[in-house]
N, CA, C and O atoms as a printed pandas DataFrame, in Angstrom:
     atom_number atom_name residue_name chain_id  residue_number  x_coord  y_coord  z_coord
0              1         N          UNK        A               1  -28.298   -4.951    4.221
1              2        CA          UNK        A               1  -26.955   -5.319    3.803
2              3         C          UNK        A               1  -25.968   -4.849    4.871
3              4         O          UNK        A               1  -26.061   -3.715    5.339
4              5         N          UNK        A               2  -25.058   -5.677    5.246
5              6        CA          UNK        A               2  -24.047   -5.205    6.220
6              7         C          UNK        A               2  -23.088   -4.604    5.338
7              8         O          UNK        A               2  -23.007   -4.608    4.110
8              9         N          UNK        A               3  -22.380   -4.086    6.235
9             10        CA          UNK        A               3  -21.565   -2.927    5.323
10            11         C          UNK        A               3  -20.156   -2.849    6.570
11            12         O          UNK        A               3  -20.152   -3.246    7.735
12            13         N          UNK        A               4  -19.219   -2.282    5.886
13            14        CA          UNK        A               4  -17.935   -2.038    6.773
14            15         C          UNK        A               4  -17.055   -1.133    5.921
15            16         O          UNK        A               4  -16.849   -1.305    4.719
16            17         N          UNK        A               5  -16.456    0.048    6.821
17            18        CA          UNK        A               5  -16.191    1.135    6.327
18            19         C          UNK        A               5  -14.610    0.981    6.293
19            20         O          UNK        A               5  -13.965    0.463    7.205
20            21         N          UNK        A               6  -13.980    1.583    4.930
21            22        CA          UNK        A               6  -12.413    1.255    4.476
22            23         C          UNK        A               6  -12.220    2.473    3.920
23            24         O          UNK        A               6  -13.096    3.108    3.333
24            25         N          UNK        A               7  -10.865    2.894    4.121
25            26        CA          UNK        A               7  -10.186    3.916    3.954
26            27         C          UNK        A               7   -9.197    3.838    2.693
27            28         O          UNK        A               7   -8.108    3.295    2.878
28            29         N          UNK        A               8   -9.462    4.274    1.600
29            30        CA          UNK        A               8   -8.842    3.914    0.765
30            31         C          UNK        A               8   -7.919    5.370    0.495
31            32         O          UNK        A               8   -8.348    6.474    0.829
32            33         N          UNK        A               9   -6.642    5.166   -0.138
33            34        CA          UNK        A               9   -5.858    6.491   -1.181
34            35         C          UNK        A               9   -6.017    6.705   -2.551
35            36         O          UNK        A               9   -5.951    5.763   -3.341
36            37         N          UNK        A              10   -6.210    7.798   -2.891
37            38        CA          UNK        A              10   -6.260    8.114   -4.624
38            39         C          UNK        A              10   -5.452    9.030   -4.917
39            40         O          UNK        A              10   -4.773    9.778   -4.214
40            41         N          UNK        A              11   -5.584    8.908   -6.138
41            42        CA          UNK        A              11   -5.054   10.232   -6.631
42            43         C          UNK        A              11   -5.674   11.826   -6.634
43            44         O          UNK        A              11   -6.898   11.897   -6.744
44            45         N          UNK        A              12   -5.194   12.639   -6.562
45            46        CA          UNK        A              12   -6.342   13.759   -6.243
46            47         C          UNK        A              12   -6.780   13.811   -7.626
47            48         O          UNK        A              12   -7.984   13.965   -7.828
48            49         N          UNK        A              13   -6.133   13.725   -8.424
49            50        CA          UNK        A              13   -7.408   13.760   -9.637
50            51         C          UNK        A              13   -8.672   12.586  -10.052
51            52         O          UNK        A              13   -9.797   12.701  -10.538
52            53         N          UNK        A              14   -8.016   11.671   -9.683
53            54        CA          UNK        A              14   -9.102   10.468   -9.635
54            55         C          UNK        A              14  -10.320   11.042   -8.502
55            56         O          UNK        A              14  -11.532   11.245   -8.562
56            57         N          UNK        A              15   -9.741   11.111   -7.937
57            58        CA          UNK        A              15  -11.073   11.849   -6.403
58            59         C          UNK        A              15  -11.514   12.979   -7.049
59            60         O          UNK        A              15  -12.729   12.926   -7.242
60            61         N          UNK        A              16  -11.030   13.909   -7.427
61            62        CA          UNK        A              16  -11.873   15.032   -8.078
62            63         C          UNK        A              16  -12.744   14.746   -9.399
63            64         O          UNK        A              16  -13.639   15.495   -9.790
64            65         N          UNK        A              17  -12.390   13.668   -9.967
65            66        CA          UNK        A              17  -13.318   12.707  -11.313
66            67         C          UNK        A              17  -14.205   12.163  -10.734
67            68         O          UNK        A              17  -15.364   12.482  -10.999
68            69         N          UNK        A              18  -13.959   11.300   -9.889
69            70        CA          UNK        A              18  -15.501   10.619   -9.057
70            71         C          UNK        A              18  -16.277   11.708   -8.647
71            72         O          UNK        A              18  -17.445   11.718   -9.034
72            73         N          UNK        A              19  -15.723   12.982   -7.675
73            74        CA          UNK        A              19  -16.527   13.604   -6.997
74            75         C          UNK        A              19  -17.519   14.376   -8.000
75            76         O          UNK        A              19  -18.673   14.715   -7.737
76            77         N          UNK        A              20  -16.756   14.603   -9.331
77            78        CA          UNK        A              20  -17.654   15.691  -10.145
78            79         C          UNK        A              20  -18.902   14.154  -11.155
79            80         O          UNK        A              20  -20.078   14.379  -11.443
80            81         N          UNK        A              21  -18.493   13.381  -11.330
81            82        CA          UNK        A              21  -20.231   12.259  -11.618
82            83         C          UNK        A              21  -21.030   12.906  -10.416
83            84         O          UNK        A              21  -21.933   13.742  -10.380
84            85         N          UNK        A              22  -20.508   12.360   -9.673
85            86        CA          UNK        A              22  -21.586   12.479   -8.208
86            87         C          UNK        A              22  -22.308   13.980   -8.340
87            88         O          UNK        A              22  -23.511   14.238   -8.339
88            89         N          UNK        A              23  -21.139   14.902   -8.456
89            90        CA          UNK        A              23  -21.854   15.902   -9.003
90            91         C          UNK        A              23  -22.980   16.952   -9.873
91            92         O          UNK        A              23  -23.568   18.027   -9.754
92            93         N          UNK        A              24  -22.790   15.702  -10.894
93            94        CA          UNK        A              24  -23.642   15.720  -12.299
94            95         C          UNK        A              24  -24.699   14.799  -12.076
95            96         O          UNK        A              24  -25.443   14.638  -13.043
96            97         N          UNK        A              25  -25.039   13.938  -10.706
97            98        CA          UNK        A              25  -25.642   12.952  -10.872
98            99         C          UNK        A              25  -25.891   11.978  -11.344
99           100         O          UNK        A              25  -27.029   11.615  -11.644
100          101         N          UNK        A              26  -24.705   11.256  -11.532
101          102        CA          UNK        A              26  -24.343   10.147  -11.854
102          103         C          UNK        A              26  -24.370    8.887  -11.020
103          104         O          UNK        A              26  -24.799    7.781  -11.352
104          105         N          UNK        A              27  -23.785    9.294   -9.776
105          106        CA          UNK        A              27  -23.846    8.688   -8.475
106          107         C          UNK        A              27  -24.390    9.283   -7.170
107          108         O          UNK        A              27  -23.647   10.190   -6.796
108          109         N          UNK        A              28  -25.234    9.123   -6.504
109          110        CA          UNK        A              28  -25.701    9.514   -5.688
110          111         C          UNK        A              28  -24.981   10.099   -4.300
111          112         O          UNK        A              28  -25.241   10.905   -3.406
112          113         N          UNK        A              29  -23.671    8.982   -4.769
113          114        CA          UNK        A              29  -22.873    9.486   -3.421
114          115         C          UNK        A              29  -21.170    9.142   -3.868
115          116         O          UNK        A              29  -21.057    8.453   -4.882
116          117         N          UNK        A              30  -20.219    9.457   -3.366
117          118        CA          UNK        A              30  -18.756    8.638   -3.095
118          119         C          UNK        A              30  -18.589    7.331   -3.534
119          120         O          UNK        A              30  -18.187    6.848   -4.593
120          121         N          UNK        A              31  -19.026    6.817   -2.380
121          122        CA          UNK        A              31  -19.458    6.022   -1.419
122          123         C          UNK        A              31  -19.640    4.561   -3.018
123          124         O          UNK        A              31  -18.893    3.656   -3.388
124          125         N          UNK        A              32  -21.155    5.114   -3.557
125          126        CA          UNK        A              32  -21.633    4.415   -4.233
126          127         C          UNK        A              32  -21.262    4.336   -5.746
127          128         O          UNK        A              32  -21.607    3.386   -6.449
128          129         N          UNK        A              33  -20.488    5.466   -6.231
129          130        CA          UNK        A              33  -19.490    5.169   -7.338
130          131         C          UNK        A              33  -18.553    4.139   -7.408
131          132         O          UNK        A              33  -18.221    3.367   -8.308
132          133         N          UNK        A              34  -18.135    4.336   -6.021
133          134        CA          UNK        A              34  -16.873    3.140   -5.656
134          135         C          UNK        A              34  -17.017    1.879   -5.421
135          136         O          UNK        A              34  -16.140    1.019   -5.345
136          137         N          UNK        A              35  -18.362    1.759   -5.283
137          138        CA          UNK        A              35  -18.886    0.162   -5.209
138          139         C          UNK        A              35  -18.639   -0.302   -6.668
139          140         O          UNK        A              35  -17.951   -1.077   -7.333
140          141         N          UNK        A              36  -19.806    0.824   -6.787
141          142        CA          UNK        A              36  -20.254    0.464   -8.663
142          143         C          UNK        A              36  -18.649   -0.569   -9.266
143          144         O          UNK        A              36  -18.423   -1.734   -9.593
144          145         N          UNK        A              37  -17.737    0.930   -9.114
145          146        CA          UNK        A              37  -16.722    0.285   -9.654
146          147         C          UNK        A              37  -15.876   -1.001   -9.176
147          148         O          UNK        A              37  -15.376   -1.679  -10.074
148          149         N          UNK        A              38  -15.718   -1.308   -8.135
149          150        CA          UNK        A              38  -15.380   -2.630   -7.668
150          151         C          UNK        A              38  -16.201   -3.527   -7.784
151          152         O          UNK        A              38  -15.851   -4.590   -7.271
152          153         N          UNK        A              39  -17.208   -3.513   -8.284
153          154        CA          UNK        A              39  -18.345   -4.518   -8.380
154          155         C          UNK        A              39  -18.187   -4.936  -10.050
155          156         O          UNK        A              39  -18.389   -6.104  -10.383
156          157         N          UNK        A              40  -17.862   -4.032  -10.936
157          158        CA          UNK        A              40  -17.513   -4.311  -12.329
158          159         C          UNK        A              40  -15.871   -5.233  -12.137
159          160         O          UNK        A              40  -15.390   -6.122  -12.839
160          161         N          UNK        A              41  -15.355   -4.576  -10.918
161          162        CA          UNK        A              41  -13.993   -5.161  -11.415
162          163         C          UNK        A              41  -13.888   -6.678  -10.668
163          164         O          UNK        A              41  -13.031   -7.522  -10.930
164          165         N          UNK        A              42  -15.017   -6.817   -9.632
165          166        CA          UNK        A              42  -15.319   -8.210   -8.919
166          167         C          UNK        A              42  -15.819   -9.064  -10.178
167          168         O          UNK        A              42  -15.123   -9.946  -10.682
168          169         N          UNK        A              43  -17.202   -8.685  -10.676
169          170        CA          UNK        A              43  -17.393   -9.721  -11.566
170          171         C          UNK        A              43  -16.754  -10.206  -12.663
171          172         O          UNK        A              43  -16.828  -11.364  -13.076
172          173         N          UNK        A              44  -15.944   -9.051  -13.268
173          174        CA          UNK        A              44  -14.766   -9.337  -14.442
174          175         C          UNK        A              44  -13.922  -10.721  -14.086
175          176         O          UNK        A              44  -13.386  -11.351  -14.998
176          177         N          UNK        A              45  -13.819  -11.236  -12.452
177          178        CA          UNK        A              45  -12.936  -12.282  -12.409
178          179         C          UNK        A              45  -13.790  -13.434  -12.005
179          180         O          UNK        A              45  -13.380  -14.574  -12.222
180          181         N          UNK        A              46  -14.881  -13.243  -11.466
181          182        CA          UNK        A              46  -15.499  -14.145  -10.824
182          183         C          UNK        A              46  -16.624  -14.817  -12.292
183          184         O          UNK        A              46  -16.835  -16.023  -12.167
184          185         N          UNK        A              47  -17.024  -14.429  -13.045
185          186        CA          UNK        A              47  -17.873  -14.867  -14.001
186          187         C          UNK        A              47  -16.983  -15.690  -14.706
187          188         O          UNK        A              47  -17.327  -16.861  -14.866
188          189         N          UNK        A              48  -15.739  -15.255  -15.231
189          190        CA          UNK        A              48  -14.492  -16.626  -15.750
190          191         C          UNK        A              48  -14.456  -17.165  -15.142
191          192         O          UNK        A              48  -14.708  -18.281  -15.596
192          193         N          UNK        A              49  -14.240  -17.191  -13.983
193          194        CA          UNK        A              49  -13.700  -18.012  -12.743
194          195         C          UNK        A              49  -15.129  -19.169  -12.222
195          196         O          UNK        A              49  -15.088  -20.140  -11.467
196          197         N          UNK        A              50  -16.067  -18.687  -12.830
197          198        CA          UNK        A              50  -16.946  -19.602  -12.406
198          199         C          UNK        A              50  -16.958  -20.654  -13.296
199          200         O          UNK        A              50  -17.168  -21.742  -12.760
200          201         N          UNK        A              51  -16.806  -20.667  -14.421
201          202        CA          UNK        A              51  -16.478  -21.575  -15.859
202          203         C          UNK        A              51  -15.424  -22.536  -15.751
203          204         O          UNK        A              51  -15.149  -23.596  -16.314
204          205         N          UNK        A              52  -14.925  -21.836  -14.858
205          206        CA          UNK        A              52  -13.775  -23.078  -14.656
206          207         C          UNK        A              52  -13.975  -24.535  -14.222
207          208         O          UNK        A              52  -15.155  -24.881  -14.169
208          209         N          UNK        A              53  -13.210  -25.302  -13.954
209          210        CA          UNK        A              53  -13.172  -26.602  -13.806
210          211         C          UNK        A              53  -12.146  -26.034  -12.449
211          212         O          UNK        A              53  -11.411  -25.047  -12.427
212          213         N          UNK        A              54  -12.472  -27.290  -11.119
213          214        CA          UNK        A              54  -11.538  -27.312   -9.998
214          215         C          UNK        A              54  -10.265  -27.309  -10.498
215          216         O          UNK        A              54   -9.491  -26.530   -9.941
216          217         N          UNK        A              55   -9.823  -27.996  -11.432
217          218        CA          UNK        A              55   -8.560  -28.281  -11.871
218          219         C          UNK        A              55   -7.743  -27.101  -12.475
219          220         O          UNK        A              55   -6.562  -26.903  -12.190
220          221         N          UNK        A              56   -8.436  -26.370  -13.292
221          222        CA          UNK        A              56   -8.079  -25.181  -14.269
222          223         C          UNK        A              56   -8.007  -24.243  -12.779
223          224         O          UNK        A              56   -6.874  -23.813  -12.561
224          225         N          UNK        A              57   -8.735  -23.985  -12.055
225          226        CA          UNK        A              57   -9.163  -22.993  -10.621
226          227         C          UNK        A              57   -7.623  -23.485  -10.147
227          228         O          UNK        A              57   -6.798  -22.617  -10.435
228          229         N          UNK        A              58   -7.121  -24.487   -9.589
229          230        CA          UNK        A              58   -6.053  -25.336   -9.570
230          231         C          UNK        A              58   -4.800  -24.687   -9.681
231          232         O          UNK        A              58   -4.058  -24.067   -8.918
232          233         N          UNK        A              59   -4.796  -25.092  -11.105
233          234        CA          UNK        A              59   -3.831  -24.332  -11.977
234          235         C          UNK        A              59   -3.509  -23.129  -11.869
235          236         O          UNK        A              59   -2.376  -22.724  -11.610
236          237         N          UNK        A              60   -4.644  -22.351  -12.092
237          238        CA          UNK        A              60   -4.604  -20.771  -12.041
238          239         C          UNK        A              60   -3.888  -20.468  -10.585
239          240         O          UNK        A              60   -2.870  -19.782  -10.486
240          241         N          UNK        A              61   -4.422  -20.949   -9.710
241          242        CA          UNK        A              61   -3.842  -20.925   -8.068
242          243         C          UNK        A              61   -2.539  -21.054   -8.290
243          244         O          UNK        A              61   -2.000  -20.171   -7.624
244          245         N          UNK        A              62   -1.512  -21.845   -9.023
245          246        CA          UNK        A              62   -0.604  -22.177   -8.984
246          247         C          UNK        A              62    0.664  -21.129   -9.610
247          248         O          UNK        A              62    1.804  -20.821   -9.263
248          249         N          UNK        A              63   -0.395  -20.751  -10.889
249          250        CA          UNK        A              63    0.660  -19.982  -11.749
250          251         C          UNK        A              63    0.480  -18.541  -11.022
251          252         O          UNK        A              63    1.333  -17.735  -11.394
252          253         N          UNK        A              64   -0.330  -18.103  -10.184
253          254        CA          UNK        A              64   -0.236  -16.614   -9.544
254          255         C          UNK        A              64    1.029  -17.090   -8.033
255          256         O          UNK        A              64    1.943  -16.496   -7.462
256          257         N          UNK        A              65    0.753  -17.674   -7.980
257          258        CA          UNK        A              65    1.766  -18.786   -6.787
258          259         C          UNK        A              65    2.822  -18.254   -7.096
259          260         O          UNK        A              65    3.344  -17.359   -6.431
260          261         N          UNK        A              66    3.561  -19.012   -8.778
261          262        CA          UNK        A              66    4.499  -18.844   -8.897
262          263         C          UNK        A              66    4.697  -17.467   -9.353
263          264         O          UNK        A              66    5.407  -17.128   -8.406
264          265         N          UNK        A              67    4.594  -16.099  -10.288
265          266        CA          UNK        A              67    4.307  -15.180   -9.738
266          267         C          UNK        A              67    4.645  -14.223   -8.645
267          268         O          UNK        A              67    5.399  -13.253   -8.733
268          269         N          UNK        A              68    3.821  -14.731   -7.356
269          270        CA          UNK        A              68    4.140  -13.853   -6.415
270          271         C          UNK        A              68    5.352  -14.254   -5.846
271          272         O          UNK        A              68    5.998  -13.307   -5.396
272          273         N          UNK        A              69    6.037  -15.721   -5.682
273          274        CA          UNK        A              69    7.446  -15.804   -5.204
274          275         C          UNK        A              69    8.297  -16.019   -5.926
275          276         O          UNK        A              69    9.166  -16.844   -5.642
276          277         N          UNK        A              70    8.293  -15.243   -7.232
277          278        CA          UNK        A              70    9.462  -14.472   -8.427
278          279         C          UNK        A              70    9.778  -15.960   -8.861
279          280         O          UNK        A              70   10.986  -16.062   -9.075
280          281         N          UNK        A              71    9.006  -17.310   -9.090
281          282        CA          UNK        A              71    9.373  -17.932   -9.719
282          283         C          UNK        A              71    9.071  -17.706  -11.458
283          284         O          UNK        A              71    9.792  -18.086  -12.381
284          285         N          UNK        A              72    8.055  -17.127  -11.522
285          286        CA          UNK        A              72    7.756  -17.149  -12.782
286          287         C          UNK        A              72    7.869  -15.187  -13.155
287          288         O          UNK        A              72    7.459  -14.654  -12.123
288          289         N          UNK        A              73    8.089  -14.547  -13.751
289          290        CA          UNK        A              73    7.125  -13.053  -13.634
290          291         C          UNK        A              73    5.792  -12.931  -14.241
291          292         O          UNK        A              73    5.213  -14.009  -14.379
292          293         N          UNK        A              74    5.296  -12.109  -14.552
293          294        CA          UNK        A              74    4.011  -11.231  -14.542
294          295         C          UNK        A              74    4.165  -11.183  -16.041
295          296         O          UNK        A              74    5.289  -11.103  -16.538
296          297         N          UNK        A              75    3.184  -11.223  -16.705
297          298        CA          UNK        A              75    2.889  -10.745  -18.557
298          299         C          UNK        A              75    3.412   -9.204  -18.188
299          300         O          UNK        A              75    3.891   -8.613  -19.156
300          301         N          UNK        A              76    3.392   -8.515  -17.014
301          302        CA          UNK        A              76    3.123   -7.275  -17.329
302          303         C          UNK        A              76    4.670   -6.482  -16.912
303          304         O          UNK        A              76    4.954   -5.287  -16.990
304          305         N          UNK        A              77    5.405   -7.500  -16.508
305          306        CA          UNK        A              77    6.492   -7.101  -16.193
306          307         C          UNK        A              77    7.122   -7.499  -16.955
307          308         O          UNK        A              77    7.899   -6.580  -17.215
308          309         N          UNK        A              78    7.397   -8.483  -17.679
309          310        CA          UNK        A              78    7.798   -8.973  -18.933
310          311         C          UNK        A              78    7.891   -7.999  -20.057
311          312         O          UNK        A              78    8.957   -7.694  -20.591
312          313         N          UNK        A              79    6.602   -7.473  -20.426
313          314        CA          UNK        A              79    6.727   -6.320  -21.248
314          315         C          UNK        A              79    7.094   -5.051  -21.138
315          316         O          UNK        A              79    7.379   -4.295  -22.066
316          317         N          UNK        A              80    7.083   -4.743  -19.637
317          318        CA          UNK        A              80    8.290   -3.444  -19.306
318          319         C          UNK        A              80    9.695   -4.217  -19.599
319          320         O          UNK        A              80   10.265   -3.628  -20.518
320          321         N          UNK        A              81   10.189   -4.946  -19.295
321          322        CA          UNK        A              81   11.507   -5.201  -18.852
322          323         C          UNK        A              81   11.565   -4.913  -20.711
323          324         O          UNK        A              81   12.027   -3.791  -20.917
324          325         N          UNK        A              82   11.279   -5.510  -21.767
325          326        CA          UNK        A              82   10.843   -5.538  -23.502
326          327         C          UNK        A              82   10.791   -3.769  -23.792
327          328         O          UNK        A              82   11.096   -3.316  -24.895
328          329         N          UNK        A              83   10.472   -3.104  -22.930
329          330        CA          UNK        A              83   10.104   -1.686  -23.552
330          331         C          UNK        A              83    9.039   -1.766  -23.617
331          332         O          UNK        A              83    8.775   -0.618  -23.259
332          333         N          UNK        A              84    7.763   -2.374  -23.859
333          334        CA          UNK        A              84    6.334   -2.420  -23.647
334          335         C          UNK        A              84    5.598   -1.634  -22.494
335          336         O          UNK        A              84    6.070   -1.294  -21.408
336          337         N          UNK        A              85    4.437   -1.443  -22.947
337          338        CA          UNK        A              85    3.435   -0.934  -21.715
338          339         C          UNK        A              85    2.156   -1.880  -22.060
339          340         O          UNK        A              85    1.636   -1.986  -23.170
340          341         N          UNK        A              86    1.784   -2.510  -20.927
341          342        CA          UNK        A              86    0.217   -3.035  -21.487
342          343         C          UNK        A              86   -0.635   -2.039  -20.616
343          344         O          UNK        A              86   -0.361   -1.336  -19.643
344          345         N          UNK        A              87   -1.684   -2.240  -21.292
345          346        CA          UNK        A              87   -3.126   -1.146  -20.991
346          347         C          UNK        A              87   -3.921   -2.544  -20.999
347          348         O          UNK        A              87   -3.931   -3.510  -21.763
348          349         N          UNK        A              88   -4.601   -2.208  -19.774
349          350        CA          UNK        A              88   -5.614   -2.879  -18.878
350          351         C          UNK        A              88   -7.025   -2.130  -19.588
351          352         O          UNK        A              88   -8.147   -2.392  -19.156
C-alpha cells in the first residue's frame, strides 16, 4: 500500500485519548487509530453516495455549491443562528 505522510492539529486532549487506546492496546500505533477513524468517517459518505443516481450525485453537488458561496446556509448554522446546537 502506498502511503503519504500528513501533519495534522488536535486538541491536546483528543491526542492524549488516542494515545492512551494505543496504550491499552487498542491500536497498535497513532498512526493506525487515525486511519481507523477516517476510514469510518470515509465510508459514512461514500456507501450513500454510492446509492445514488448521477442526477441526485448532481444535485447534492449543487446544494453544497450553494452552501459554500453563502447562497444557501448550512442546517448547522441555521440552528446556531435559532439558539440550537446539532450533535453529529
Amino acid at each position: 500500500m502506498e502511503t503519504t505522510r500528513v501533519n495534522v492539529v488536535l486538541p491536546k486532549k483528543m491526542y492524549a485519548s488516542v494515545n492512551k487506546l494505543v496504550n491499552l492496546g487498542y491500536y497498535k500505533s497513532f498512526s493506525e487509530a487515525v486511519r481507523s477513524g477516517l476510514k469510518d468517517e470515509v465510508l459514512k459518505f461514500e456507501v450513500p453516495a454510492a446509492r445514488l443516481s448521477e442526477s441526485e450525485l448532481n444535485e447534492l453537488d449543487e446544494a453544497f455549491e450553494d452552501v459554500r458561496t453563502g447562497r444557501e446556509r448550512s442546517a448547522a448554522d441555521l440552528a446556531k443562528e435559532l439558539g440550537y446546537e446539532l450533535r453529529g
